[in-house]
Backbone as CSV, one residue per row, in Angstrom:
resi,resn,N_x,N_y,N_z,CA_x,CA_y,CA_z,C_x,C_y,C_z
1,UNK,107.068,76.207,100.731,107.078,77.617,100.386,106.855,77.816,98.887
2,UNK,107.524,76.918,97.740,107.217,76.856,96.404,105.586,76.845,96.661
3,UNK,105.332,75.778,97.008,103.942,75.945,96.871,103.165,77.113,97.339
4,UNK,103.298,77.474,97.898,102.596,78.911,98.640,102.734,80.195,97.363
5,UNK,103.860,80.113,96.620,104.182,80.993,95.764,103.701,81.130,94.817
6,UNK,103.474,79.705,94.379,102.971,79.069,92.975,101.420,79.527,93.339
7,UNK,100.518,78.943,94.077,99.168,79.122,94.953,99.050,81.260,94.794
8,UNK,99.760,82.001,95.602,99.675,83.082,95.630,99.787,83.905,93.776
9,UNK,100.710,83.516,93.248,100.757,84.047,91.867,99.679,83.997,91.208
10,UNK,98.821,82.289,91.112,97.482,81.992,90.313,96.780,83.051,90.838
11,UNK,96.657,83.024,91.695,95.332,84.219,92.329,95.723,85.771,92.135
12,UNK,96.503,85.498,92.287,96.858,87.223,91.365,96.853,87.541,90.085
13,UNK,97.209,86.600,89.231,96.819,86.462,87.915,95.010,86.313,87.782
14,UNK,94.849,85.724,88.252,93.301,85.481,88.525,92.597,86.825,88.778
15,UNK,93.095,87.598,90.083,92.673,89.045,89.932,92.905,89.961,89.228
16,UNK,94.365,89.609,88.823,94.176,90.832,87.391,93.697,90.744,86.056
17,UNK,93.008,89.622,85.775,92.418,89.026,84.662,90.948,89.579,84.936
18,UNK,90.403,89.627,86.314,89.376,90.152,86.432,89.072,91.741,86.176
19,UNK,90.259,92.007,86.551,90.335,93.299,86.841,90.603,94.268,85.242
20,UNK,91.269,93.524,84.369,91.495,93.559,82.568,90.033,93.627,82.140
21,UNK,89.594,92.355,82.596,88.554,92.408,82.400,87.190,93.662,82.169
22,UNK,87.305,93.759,83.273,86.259,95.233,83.752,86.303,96.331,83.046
23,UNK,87.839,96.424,82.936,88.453,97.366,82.266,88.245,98.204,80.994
24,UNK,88.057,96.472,80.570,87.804,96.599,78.810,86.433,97.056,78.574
25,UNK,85.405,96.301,79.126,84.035,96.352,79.290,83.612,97.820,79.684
26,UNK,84.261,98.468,79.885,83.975,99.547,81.028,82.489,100.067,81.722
27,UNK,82.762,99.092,82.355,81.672,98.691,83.213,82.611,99.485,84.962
28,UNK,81.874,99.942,85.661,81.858,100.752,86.876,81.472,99.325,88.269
29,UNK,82.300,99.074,88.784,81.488,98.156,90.374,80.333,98.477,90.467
30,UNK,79.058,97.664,91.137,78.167,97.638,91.703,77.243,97.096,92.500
31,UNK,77.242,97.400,93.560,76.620,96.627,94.523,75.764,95.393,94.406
32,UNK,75.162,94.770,95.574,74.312,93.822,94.746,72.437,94.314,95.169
33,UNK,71.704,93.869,95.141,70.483,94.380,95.540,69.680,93.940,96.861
34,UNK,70.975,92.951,97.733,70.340,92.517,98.662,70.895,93.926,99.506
35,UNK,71.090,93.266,101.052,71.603,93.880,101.802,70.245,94.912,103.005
36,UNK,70.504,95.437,103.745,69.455,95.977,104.645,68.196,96.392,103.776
37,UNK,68.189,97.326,102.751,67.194,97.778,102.412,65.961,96.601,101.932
38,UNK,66.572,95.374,101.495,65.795,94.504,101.484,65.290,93.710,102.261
39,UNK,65.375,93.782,103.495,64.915,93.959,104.639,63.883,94.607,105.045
40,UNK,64.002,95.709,104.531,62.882,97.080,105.016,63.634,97.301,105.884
41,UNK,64.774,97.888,106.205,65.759,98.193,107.402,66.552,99.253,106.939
42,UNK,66.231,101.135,107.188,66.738,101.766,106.333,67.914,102.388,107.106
43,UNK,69.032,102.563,106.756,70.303,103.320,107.238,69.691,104.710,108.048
44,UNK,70.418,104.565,109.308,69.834,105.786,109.756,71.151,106.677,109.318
45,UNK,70.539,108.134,109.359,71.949,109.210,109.352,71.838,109.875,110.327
46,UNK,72.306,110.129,110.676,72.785,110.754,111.877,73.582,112.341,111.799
47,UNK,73.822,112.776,110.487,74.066,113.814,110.072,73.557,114.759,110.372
48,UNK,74.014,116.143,110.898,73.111,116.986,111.058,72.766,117.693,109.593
49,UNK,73.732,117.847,108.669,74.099,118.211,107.242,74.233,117.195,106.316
50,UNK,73.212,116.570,105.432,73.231,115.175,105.054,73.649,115.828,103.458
51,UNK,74.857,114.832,103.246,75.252,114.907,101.854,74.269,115.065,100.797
52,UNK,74.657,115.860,99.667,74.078,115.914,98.841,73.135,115.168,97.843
53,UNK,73.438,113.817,98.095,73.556,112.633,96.789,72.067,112.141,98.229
54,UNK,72.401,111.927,99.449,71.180,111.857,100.175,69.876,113.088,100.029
55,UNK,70.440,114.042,100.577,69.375,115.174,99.717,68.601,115.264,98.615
56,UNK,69.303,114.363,97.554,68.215,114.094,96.500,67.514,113.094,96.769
57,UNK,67.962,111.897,97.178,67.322,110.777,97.527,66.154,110.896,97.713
58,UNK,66.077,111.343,99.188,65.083,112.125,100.045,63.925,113.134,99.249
59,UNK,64.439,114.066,98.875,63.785,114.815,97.712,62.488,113.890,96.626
60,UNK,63.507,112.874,95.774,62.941,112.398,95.218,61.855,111.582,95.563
61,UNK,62.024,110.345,97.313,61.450,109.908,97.382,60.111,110.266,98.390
62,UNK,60.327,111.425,98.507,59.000,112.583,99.407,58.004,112.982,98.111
63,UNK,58.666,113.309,96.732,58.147,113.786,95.465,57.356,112.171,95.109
64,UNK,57.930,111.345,94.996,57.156,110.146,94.607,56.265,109.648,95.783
65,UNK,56.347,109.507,96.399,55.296,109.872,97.661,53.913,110.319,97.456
66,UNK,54.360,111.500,97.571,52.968,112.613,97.206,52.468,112.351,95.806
67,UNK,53.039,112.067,94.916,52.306,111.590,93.681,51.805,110.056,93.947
68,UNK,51.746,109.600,94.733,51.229,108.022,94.813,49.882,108.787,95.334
69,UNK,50.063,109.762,96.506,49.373,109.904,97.584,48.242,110.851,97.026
70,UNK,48.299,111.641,95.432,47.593,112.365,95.169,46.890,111.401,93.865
71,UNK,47.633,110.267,93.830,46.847,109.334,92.953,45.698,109.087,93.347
72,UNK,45.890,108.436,94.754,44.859,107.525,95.490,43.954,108.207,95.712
73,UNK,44.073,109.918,95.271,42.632,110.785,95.975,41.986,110.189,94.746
């Protein structure tokens, strides 16, 4: 059980050193760049009312779109 204690403490020290860390830096989490979209595999929504932060998405990437698409004329 000592051992288990001793084992559990390092790693908590360990996470809050990380976590000081971040802190200081102030730096925000962030994903990494793999994951579905690198795939070509896009999240469906299913929303009938799609959040806002999607609404731009969308927006933006219909706007960059049509400017590729009015390049190529």
């Amino acid at each position: 059980m000592t051992l288990f204690l001793i084992t559990l403490g390092f790693f908590l020290l360990v996470v809050a050193g990380m976590a000081v860390g971040y802190i200081f830096q102030q730096k925000s989490l962030a994903g990494s760049c793999g994951g579905l979209g690198s795939l070509g595999i896009d999240k469906a929504c299913n929303c009938d009312n799609p959040c806002e932060k999607r609404q731009e998405r969308e927006r933006k990437a219909a706007m960059t779109k049509n400017s590729i698409d009015i390049k190529t004329l």
